[in-house]
C-alpha positions as CSV (number, residue, x, y, z in Angstrom):
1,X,0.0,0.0,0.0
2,X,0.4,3.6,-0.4
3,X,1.1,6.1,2.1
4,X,-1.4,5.8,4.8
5,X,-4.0,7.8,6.6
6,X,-6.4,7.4,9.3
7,X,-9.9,6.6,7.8
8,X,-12.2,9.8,8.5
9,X,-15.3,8.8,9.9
10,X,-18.4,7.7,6.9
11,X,-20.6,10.3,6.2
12,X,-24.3,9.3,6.2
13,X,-27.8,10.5,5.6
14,X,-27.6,13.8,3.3
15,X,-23.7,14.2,3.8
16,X,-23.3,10.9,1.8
17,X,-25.5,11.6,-0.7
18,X,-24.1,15.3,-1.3
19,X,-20.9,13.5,-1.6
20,X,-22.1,11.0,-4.4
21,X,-24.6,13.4,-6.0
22,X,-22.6,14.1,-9.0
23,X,-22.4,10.5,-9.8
24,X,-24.1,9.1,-12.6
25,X,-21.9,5.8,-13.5
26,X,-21.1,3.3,-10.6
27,X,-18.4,1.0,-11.5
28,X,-17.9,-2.3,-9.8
29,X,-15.5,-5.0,-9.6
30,X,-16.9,-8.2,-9.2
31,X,-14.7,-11.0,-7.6
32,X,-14.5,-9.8,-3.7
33,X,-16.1,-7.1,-4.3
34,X,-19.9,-7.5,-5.3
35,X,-19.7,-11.0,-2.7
36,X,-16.9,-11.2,0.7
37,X,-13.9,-13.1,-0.6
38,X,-14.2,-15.2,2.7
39,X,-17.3,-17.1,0.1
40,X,-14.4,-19.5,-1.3
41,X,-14.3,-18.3,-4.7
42,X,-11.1,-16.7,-4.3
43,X,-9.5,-19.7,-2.9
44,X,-10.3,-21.4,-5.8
45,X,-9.4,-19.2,-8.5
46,X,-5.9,-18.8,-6.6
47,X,-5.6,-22.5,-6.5
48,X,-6.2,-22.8,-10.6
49,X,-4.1,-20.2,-11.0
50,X,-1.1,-22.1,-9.4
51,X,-2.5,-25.1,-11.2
52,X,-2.0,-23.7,-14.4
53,X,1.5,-21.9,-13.8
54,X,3.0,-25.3,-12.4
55,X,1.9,-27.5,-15.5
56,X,2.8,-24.7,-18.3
57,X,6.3,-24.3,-16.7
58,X,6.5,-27.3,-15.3
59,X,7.1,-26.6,-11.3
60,X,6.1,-27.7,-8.2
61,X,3.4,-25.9,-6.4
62,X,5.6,-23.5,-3.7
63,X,7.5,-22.2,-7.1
64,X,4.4,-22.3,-9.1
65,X,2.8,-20.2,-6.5
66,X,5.5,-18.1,-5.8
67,X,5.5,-17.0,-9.5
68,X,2.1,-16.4,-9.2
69,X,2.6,-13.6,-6.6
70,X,5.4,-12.3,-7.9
71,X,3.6,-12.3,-11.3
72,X,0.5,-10.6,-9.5
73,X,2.3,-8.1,-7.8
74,X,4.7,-7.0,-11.1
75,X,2.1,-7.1,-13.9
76,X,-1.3,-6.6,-11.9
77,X,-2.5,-10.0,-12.6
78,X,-0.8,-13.5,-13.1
79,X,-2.1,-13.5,-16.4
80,X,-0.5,-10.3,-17.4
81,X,3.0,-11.8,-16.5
82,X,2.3,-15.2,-18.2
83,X,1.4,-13.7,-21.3
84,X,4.3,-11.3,-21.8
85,X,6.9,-13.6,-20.2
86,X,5.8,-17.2,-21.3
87,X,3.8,-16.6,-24.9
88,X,0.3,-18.0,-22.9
89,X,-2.7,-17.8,-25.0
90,X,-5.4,-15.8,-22.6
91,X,-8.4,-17.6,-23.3
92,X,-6.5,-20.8,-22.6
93,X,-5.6,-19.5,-18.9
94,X,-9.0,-18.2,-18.6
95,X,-10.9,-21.0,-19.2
96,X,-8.6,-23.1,-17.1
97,X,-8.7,-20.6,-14.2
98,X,-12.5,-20.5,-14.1
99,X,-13.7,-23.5,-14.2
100,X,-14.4,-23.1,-10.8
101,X,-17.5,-24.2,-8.5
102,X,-19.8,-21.0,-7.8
103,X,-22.9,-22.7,-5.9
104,X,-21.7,-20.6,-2.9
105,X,-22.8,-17.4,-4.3
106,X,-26.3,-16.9,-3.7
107,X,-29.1,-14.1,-4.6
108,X,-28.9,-11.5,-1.7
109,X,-32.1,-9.4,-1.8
110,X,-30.9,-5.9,-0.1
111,X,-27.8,-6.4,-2.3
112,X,-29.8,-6.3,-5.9
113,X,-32.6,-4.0,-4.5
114,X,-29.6,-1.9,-3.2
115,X,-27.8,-1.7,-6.3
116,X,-31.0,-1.6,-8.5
117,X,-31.7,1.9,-6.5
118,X,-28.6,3.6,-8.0
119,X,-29.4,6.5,-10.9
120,X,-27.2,6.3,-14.1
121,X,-25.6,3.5,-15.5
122,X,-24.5,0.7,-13.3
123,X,-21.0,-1.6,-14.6
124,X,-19.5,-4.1,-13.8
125,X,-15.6,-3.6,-14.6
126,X,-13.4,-7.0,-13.9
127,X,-10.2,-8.7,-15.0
128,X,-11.6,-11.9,-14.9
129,X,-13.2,-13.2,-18.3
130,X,-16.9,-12.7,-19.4
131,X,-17.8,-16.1,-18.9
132,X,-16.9,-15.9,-15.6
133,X,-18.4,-12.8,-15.1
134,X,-21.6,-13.4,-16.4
135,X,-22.2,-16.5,-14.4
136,X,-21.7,-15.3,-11.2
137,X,-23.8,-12.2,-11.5
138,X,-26.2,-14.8,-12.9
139,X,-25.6,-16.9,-9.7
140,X,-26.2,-14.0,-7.3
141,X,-29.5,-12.8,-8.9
142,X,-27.5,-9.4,-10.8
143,X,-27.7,-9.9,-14.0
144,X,-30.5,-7.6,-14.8
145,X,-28.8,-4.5,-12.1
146,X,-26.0,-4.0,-14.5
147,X,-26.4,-2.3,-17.5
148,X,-22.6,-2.9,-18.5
149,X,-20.6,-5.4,-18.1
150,X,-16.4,-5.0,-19.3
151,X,-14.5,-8.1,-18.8
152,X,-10.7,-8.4,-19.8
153,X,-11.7,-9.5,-22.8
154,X,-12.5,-5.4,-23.8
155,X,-9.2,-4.2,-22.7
156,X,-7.3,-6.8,-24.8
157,X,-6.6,-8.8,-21.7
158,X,-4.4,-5.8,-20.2
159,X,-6.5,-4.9,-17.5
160,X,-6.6,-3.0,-13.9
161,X,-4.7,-1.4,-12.2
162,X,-3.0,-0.4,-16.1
163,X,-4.8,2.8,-17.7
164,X,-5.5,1.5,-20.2
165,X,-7.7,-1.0,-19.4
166,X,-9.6,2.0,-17.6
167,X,-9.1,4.2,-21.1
168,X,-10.7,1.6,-23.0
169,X,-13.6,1.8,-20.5
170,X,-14.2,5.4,-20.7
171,X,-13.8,5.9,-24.3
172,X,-15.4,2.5,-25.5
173,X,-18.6,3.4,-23.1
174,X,-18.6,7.1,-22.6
175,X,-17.7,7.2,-19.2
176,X,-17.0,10.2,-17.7
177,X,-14.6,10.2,-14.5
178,X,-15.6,12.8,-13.0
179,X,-18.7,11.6,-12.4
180,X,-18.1,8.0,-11.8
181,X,-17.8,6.3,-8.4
182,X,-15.0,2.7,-8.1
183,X,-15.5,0.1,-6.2
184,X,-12.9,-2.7,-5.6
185,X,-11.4,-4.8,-3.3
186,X,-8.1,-4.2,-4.1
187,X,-6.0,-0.9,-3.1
188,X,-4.0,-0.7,-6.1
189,X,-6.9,-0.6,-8.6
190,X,-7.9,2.6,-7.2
191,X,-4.8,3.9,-7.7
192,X,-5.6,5.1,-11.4
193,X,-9.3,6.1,-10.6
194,X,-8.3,8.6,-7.9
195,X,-5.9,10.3,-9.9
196,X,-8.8,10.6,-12.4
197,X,-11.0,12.6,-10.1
198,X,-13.2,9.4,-9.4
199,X,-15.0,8.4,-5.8
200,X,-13.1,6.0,-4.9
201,X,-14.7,3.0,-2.5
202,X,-12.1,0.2,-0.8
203,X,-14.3,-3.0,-0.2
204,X,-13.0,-5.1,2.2
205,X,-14.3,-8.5,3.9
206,X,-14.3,-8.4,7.5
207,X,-13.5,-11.9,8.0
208,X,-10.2,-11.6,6.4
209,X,-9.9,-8.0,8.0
210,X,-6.0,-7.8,10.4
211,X,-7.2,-7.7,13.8
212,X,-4.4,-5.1,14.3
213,X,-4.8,-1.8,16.2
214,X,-4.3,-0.1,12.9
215,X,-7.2,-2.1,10.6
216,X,-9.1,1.6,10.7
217,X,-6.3,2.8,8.4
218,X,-7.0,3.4,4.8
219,X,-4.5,4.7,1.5
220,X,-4.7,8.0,1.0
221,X,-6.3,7.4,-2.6
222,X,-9.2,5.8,-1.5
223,X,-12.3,7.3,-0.2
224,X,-14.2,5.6,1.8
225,X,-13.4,1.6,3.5
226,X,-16.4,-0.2,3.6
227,X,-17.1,-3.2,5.7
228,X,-20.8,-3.7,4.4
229,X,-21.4,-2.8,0.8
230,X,-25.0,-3.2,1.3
231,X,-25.4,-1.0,4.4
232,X,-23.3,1.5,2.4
233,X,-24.9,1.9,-0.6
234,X,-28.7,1.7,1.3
235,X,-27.2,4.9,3.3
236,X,-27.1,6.5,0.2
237,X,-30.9,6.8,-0.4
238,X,-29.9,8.6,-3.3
239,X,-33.3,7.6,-4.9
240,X,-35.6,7.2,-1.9
């Protein structure tokens, strides 16, 4: 991370919504983000993505998964790294990372009413593939609350925290940064969006949250850190 600050306290009622009342895109990752990564999806994507690394290169798991972080870290994703290091065809990887089971993700009711509320156009913005995309927002009753979705297909597999991925987005869909709101589970993705002039939102699962005597800080590029994405965006009543 970033240089840190302390987390100012959440604004709600009418401070939130002042705050968010120039908004009229809402951009969303999905995995971690749109469901708590302490689900088990994340665990299994992490464990194909070892999978695949150790049979294309031929390793044993602890390399295999120490390439993948180090590939993750460097390039933004593992598949970033593959592909410009090793010559791996993405929607190879992709398929082979997500074939994955997703019966843990459910419908949640306050979730889809929540984001259903939201004026403007509602995306979905992730680097995993459309596939994948489109079958969990099926699984957790979102398909229809999105008007968008951009998968790392659109941004020829280069995707966050890069900006180009995010000028793809905005030019391919007439976004407007300004007026767009990010959410995402991982620090570094808002990187780009802040220095954009976005609202940037860190989503984080409190499950996995450090029990450490600092947890309530946040990078200075982000926001607001939300525990409860649903509790969140219902205090923004933007349309009540």
């Amino acid at each position: 991370m970033s240089v840190q600050v302390r987390a100012r306290e959440v604004e709600t009622g009418s401070g939130l919504r002042e705050a968010f009342a120039h908004v009229d895109t809402w951009i969303f990752d999905l995995d971690d983000t749109l469901y708590p990564r302490s689900v088990g999806v994340h665990e299994q994507l992490r464990r194909r993505v070892v999978a695949f690394v150790a049979r294309h290169m031929g390793l044993e798991h602890e390399a295999a998964e120490a390439i993948h972080l180090d590939y993750y870290e460097r390039f933004g994703s593992t598949l970033q790294g593959m592909v410009e290091l090793h010559g791996v065809v993405p929607a190879e990887f992709l398929d082979f990372v997500h074939d994955i089971d997703l019966s843990m993700l459910v419908p949640n009711p306050r979730l889809i009413a929540a984001i259903g509320k939201l004026p403007g156009r509602r995306v979905v913005f992730t680097n995993a593939s459309r596939g994948h995309a489109e079958a969990a927002l099926a699984a957790m009753g979102l398909s229809q609350e999105f008007d968008l979705v951009v998968s790392i297909e659109n941004s020829g597999f280069v995707g966050k925290p890069h900006l180009s991925a995010f000028e793809l987005l905005f030019a391919g869909h007439g976004v407007a940064p300004a007026t767009a709101a990010m959410f995402e589970d991982r620090p570094g993705n808002l990187l780009v969006p802040h220095e954009l002039g976005m609202k940037t939102i860190l989503v984080v699962d409190p499950n996995q949250r450090a029990a450490a005597a600092d947890g309530a800080m946040r990078p200075s590029h982000v926001d607001y850190v939300v525990e409860n994405l649903v509790l969140f965006l219902d205090d923004l009543s933007i349309r009540a």
